[in-house]
N, C-alpha and C positions, 0 to 999 in steps of 0.2 A: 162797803164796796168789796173788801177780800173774802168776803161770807158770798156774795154775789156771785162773783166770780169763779170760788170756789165749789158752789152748787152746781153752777154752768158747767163748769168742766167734769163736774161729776155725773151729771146728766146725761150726756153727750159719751162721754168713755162707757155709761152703761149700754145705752142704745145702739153704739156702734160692736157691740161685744156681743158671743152670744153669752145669753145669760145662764142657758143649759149646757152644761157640757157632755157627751155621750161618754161611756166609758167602758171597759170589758177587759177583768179581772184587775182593773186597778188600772190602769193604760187610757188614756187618752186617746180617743173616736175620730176618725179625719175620715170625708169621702171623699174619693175621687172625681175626676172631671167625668169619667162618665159612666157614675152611681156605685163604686164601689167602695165599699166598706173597709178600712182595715187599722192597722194599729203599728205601730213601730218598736219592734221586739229588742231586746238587751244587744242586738249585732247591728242595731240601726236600720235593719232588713222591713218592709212591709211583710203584715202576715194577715190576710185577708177574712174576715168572718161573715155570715150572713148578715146580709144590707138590712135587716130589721134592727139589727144593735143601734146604728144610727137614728134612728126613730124613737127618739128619746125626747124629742123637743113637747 
């Protein structure tokens, strides 16, 4: 039953994740609400790149 369960919830944590992560020079990929592309630099600052970095999936 903990074999069960524990499949389930690993199942379910994969599908709601993405599986690909976008990245640009080590940095972790976030879009914006309306398509843009950027990264979060050493000052916590967005720093904006072309929206094809995103396109990783």
């Amino acid at each position: 039953m903990k074999r069960l369960l524990f499949s389930t919830t690993l199942l379910v944590t994969m599908l709601s994740c993405n599986l690909v992560d976008c990245t640009y020079n080590g940095r972790k990929l976030y879009e914006g609400p309306r398509g843009g592309c950027y990264y979060l630099n050493k000052n916590g600052n967005k720093t904006y790149v072309d929206r094809s970095y995103c396109d990783c999936k």
